[in-house]
N, CA, C and O atoms as a Tripos MOL2 file, in Angstrom:
@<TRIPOS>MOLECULE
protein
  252   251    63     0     0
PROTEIN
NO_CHARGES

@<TRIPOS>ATOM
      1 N          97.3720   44.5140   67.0910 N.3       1 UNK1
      2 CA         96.6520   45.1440   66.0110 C.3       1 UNK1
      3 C          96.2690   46.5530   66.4480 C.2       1 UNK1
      4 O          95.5970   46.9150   67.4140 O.2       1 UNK1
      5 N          96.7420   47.1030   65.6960 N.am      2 UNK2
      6 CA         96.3640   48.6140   65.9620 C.3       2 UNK2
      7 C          94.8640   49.4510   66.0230 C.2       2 UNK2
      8 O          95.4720   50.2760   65.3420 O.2       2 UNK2
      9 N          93.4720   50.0380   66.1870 N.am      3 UNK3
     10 CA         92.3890   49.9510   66.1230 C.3       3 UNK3
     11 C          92.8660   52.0220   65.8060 C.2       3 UNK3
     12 O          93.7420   52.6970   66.3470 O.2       3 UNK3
     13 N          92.0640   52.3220   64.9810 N.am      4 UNK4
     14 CA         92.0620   53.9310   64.8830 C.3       4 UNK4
     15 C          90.2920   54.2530   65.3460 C.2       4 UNK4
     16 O          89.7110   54.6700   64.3440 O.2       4 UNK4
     17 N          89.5020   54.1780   66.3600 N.am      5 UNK5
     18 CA         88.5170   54.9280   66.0970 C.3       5 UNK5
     19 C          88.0240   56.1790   65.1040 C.2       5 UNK5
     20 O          88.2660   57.2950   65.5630 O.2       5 UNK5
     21 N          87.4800   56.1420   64.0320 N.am      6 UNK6
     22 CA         87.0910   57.2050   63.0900 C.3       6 UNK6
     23 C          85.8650   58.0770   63.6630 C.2       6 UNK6
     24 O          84.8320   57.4100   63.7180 O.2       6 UNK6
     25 N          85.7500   59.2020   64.0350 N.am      7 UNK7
     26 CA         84.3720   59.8230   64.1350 C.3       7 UNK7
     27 C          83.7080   60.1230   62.9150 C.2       7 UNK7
     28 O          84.3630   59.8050   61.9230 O.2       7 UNK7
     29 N          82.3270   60.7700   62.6420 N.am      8 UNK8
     30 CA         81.5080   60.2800   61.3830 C.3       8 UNK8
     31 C          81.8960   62.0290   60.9210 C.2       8 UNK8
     32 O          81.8520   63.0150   61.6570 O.2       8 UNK8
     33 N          82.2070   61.9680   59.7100 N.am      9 UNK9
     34 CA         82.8040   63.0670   58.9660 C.3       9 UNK9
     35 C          84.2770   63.5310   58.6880 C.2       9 UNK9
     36 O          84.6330   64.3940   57.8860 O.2       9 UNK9
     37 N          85.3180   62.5160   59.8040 N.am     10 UNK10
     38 CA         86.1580   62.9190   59.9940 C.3      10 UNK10
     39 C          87.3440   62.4760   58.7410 C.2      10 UNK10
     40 O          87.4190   61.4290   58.0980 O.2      10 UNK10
     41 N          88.4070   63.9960   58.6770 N.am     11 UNK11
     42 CA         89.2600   63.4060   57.7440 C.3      11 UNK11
     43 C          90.1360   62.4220   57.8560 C.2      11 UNK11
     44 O          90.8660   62.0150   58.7600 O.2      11 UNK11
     45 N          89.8630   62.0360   56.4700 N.am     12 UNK12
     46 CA         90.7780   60.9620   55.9210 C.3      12 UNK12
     47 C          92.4380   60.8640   56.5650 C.2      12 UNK12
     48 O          93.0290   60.1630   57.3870 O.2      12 UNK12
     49 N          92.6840   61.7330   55.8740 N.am     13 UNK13
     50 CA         94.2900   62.5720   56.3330 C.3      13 UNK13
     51 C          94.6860   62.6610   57.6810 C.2      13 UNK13
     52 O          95.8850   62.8360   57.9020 O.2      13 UNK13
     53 N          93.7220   62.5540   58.8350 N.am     14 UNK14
     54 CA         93.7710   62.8860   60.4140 C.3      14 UNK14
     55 C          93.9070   61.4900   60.8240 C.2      14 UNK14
     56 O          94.9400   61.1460   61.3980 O.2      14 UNK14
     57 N          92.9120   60.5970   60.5750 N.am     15 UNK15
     58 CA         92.9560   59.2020   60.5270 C.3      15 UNK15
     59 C          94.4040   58.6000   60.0010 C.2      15 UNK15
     60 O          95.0400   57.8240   60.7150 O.2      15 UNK15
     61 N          94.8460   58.9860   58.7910 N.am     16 UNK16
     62 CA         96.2050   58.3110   58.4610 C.3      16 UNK16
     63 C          97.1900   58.8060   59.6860 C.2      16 UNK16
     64 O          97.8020   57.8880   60.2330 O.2      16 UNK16
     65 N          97.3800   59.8890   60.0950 N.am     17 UNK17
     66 CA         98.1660   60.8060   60.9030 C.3      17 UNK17
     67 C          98.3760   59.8400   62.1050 C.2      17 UNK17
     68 O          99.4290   59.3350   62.4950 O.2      17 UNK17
     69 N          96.5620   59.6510   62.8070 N.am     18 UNK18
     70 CA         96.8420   59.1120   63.8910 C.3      18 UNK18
     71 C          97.4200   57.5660   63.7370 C.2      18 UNK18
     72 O          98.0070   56.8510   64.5500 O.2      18 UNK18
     73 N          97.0600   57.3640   62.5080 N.am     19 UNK19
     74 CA         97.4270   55.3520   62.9990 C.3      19 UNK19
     75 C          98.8460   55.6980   62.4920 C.2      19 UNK19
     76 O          99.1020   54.5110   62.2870 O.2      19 UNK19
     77 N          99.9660   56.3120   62.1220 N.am     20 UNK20
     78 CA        101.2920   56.6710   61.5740 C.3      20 UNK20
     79 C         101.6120   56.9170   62.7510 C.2      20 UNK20
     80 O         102.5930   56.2360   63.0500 O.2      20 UNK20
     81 N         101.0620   57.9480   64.0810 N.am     21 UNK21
     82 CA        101.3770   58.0150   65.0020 C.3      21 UNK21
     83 C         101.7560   56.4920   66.2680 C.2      21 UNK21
     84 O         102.8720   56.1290   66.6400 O.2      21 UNK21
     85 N         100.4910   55.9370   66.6360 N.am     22 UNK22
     86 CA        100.3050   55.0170   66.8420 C.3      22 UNK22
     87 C         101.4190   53.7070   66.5170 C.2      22 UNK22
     88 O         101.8950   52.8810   67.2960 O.2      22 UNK22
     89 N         101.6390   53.9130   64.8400 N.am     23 UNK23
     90 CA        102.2470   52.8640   64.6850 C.3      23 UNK23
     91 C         103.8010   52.8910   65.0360 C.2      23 UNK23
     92 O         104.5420   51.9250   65.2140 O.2      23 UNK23
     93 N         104.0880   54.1980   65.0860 N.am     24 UNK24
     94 CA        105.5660   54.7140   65.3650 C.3      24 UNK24
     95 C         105.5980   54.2770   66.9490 C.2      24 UNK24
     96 O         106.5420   53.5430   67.2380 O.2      24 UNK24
     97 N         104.8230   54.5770   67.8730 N.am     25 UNK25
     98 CA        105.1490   54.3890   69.2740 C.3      25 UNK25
     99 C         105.3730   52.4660   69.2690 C.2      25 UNK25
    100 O         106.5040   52.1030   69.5910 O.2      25 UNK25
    101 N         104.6130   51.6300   69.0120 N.am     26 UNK26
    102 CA        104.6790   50.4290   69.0320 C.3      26 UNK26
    103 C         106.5570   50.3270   68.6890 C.2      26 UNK26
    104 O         107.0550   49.2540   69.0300 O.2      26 UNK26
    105 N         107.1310   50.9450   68.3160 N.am     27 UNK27
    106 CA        107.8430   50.1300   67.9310 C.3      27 UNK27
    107 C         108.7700   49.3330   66.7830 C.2      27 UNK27
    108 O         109.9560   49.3210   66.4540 O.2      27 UNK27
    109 N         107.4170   48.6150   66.3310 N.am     28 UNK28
    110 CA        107.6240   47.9870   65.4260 C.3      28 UNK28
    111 C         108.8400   48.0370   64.4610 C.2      28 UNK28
    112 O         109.6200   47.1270   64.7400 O.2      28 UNK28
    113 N         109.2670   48.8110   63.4010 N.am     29 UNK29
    114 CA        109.9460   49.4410   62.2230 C.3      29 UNK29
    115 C         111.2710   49.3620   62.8160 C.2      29 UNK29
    116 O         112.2140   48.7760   62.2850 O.2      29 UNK29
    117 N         111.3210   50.0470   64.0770 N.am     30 UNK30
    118 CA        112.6540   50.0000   64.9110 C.3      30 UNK30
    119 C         113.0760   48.5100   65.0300 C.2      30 UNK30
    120 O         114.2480   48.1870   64.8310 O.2      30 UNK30
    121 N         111.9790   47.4710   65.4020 N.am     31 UNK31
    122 CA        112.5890   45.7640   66.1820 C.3      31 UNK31
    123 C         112.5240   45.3510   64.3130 C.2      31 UNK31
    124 O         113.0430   44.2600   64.0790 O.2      31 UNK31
    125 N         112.3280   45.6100   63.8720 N.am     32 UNK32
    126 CA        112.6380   44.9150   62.4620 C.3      32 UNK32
    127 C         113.9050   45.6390   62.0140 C.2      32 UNK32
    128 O         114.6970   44.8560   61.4910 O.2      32 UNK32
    129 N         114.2490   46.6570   62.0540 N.am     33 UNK33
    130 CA        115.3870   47.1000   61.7990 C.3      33 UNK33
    131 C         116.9050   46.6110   62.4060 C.2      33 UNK33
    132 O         118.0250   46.4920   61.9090 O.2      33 UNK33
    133 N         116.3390   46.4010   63.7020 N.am     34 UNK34
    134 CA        117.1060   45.7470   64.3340 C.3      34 UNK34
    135 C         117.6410   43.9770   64.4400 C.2      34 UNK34
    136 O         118.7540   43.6180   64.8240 O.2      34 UNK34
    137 N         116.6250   43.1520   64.0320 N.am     35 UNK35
    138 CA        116.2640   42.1570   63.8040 C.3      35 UNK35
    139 C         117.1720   41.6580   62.2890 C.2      35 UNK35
    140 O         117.4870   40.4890   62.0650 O.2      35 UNK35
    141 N         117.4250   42.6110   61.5350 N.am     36 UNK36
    142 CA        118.0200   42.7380   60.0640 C.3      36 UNK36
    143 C         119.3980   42.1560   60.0860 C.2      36 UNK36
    144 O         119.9700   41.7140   59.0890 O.2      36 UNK36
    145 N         119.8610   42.1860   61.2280 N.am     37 UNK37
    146 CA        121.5250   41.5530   60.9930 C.3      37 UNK37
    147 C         121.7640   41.3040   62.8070 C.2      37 UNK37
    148 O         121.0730   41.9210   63.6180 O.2      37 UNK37
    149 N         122.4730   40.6520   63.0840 N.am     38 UNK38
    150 CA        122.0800   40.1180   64.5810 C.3      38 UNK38
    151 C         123.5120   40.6700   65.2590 C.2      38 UNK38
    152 O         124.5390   40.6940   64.5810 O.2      38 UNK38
    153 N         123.4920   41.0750   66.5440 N.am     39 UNK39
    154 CA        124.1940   41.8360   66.7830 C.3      39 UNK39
    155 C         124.5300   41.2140   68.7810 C.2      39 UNK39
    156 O         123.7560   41.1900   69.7380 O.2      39 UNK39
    157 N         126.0830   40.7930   68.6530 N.am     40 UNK40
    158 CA        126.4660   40.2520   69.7460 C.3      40 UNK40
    159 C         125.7650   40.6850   71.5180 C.2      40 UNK40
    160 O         125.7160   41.9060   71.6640 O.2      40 UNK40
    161 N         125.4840   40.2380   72.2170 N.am     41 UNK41
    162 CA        124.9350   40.6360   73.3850 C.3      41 UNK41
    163 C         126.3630   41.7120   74.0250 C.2      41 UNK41
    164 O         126.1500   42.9120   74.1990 O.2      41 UNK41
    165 N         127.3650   41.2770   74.2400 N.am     42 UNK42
    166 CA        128.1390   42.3710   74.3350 C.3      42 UNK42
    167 C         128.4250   43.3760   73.7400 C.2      42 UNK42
    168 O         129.2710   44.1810   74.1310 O.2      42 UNK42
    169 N         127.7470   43.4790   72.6860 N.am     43 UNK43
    170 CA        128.0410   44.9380   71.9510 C.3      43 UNK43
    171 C         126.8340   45.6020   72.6370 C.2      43 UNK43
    172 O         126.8620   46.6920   73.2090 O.2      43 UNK43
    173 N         125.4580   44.5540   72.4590 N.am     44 UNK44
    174 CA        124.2160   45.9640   72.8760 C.3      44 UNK44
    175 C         124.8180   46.3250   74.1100 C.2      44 UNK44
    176 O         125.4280   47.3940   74.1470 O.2      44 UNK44
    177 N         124.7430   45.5230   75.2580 N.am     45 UNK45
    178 CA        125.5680   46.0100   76.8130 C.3      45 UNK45
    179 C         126.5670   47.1120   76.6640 C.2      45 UNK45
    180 O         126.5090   48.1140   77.3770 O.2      45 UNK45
    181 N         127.3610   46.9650   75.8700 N.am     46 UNK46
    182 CA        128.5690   48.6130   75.8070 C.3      46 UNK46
    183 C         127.5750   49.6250   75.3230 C.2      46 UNK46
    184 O         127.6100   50.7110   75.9010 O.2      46 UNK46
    185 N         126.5570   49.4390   74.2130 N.am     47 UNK47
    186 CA        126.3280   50.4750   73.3340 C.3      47 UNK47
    187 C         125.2740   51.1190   74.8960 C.2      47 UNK47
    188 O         125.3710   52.3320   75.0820 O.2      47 UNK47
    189 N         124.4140   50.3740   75.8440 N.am     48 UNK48
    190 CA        123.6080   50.5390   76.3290 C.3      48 UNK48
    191 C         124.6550   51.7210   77.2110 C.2      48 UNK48
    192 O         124.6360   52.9430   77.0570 O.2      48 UNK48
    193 N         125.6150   50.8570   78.2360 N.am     49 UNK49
    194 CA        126.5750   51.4810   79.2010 C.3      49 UNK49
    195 C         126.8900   52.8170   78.1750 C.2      49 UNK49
    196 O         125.9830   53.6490   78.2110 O.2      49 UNK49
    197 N         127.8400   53.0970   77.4200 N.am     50 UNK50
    198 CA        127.8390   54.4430   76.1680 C.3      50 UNK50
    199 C         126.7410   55.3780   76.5480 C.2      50 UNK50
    200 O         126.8150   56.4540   77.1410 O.2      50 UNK50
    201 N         125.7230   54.7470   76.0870 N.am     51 UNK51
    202 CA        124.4320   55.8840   75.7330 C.3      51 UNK51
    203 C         124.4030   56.2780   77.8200 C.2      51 UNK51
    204 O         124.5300   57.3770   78.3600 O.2      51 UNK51
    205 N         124.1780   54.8130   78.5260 N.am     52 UNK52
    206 CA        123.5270   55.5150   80.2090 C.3      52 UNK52
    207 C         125.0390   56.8860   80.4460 C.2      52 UNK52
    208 O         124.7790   57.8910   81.1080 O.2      52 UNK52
    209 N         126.1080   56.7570   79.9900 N.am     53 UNK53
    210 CA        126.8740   57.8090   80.4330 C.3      53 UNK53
    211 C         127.1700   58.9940   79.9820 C.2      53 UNK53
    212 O         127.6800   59.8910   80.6540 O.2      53 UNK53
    213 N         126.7580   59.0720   78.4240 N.am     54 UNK54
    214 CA        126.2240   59.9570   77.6890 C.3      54 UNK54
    215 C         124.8030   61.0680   78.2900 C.2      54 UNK54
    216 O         124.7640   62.2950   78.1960 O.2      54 UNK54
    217 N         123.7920   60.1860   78.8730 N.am     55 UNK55
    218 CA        122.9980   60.9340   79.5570 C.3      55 UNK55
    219 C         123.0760   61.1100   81.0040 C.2      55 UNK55
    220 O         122.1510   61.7260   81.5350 O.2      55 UNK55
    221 N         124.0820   60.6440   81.7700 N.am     56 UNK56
    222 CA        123.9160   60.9720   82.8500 C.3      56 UNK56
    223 C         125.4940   62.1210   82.9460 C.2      56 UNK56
    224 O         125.9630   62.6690   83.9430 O.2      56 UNK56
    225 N         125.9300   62.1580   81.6560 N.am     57 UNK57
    226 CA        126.7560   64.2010   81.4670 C.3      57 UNK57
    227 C         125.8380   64.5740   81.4660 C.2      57 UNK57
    228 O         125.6980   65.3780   82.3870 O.2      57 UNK57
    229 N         125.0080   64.4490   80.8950 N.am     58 UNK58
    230 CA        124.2180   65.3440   80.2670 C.3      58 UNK58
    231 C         123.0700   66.0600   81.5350 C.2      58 UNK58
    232 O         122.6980   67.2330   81.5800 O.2      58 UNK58
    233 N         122.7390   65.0710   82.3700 N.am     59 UNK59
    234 CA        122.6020   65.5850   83.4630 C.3      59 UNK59
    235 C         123.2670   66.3120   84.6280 C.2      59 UNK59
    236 O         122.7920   67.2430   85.2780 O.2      59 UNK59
    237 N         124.2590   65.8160   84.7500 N.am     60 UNK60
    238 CA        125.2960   66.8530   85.5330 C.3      60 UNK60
    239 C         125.7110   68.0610   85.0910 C.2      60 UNK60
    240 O         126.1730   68.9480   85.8090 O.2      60 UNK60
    241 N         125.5070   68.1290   83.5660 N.am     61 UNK61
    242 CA        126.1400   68.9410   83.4070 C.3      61 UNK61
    243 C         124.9840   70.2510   83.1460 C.2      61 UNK61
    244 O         125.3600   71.3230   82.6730 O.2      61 UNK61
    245 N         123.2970   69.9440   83.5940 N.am     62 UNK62
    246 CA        122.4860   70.5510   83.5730 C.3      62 UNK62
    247 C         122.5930   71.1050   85.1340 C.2      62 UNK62
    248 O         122.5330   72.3330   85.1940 O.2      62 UNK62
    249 N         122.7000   70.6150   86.0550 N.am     63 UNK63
    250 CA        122.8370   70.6550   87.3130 C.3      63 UNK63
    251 C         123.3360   71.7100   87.9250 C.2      63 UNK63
    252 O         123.4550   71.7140   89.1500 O.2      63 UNK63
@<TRIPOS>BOND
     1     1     2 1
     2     2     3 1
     3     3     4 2
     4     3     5 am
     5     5     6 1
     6     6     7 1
     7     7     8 2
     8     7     9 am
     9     9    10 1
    10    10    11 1
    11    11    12 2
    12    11    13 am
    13    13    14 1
    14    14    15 1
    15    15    16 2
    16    15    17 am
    17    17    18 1
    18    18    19 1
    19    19    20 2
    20    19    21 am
    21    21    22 1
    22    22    23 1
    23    23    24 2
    24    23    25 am
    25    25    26 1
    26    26    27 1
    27    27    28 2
    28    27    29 am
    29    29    30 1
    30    30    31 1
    31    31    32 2
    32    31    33 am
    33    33    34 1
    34    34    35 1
    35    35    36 2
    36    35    37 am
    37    37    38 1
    38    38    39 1
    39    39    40 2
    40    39    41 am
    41    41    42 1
    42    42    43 1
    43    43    44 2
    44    43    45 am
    45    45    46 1
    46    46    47 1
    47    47    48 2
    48    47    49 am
    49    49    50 1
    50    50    51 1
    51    51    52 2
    52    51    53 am
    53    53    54 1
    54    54    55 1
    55    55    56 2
    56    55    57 am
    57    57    58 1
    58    58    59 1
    59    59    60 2
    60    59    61 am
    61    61    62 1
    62    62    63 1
    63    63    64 2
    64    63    65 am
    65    65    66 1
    66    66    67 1
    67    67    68 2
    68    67    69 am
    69    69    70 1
    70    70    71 1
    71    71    72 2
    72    71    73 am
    73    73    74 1
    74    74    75 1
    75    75    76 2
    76    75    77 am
    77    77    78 1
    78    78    79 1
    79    79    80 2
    80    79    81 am
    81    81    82 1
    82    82    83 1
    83    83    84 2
    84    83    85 am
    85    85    86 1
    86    86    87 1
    87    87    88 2
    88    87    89 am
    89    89    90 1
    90    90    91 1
    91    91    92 2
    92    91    93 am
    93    93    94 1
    94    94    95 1
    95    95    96 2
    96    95    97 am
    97    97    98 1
    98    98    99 1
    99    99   100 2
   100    99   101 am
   101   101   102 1
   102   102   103 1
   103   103   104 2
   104   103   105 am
   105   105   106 1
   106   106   107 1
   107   107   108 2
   108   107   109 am
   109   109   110 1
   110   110   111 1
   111   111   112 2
   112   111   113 am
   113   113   114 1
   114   114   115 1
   115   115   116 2
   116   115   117 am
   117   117   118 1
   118   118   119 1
   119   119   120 2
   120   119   121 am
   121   121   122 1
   122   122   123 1
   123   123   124 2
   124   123   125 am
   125   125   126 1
   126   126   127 1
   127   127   128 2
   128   127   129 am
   129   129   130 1
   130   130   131 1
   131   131   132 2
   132   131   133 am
   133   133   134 1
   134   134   135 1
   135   135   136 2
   136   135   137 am
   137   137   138 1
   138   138   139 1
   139   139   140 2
   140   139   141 am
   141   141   142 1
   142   142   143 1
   143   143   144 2
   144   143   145 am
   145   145   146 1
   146   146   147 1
   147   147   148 2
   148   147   149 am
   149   149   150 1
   150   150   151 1
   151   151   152 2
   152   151   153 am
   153   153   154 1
   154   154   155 1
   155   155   156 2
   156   155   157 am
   157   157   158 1
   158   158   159 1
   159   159   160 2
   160   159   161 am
   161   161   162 1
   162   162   163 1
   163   163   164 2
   164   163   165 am
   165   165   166 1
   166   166   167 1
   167   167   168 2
   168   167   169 am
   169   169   170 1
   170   170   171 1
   171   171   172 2
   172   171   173 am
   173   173   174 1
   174   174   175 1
   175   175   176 2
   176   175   177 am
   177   177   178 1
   178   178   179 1
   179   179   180 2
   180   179   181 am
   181   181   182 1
   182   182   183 1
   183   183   184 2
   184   183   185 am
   185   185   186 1
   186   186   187 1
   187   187   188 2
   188   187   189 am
   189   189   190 1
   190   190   191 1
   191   191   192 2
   192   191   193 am
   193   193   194 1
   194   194   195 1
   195   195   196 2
   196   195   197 am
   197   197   198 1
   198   198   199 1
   199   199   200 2
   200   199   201 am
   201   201   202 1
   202   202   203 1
   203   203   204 2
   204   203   205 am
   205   205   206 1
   206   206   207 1
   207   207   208 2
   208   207   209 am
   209   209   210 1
   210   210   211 1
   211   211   212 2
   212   211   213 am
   213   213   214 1
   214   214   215 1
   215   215   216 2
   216   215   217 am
   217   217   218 1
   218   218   219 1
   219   219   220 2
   220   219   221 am
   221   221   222 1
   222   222   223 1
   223   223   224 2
   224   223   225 am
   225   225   226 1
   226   226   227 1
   227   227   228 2
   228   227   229 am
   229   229   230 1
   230   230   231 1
   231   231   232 2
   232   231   233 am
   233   233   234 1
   234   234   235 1
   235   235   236 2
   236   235   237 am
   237   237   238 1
   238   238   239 1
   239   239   240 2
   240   239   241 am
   241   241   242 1
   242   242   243 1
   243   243   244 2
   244   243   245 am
   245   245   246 1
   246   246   247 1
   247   247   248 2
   248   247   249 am
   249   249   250 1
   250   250   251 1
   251   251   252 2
@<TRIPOS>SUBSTRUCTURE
     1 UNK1         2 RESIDUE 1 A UNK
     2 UNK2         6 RESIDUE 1 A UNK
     3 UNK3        10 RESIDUE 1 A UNK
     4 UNK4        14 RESIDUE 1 A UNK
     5 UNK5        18 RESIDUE 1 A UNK
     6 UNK6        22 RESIDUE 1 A UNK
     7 UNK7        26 RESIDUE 1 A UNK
     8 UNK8        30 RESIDUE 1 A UNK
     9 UNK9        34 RESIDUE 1 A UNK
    10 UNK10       38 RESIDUE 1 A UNK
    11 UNK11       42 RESIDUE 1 A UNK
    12 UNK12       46 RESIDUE 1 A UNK
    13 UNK13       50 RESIDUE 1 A UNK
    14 UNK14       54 RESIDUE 1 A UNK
    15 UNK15       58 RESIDUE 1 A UNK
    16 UNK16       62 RESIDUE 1 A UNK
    17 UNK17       66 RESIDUE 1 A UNK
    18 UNK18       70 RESIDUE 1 A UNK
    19 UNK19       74 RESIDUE 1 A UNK
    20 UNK20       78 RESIDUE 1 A UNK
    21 UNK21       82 RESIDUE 1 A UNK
    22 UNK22       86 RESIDUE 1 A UNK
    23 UNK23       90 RESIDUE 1 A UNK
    24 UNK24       94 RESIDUE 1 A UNK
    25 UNK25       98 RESIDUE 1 A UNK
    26 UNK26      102 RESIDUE 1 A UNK
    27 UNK27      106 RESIDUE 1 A UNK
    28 UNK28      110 RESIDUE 1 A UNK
    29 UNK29      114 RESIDUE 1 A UNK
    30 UNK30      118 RESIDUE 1 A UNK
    31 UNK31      122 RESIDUE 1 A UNK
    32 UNK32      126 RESIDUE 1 A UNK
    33 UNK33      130 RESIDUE 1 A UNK
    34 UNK34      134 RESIDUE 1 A UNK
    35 UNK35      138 RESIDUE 1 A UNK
    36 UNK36      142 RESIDUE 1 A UNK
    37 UNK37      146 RESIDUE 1 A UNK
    38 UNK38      150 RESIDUE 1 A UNK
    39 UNK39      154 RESIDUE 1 A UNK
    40 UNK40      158 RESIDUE 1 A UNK
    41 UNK41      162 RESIDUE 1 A UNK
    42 UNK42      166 RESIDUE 1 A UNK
    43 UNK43      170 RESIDUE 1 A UNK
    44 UNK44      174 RESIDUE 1 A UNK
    45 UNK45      178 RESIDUE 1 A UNK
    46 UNK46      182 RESIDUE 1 A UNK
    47 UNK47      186 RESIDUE 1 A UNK
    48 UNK48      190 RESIDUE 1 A UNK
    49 UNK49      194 RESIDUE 1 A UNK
    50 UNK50      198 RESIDUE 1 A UNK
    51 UNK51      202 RESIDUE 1 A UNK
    52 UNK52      206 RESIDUE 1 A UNK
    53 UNK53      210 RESIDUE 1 A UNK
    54 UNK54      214 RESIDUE 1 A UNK
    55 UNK55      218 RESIDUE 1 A UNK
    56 UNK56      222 RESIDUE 1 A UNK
    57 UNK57      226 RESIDUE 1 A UNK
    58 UNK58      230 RESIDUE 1 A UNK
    59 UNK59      234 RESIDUE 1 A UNK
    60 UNK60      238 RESIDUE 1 A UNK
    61 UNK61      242 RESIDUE 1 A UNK
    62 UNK62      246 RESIDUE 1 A UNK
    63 UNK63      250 RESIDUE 1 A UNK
């Protein structure tokens, strides 16, 4: 459960901001998205291997 501390006066709009913030890091929206159609363990493993070699050009090629 998410908790937003409010200070006394504070906007409305800042409060939505932060728990939108908050709620984006959890996660959440992403594992339900994902959760939506089920997807073989060997595919995530390639897609994972893909993306680690994708960023480790990307490092060499900063280097």
């Amino acid at each position: 459960m998410i908790v937003i501390p409010i200070k006394e006066g504070e906007n409305i709009e800042r409060a939505l901001k932060k728990f939108k913030r908050k709620f984006e890091k959890t996660g959440a929206m992403r594992e339900l998205r994902s959760r939506q159609a089920f997807v073989k363990p060997s595919i995530v493993n390639r897609e994972e291997k893909k993306k680690a070699i994708y960023v480790q050009k990307l490092q060499m090629n900063e280097e």
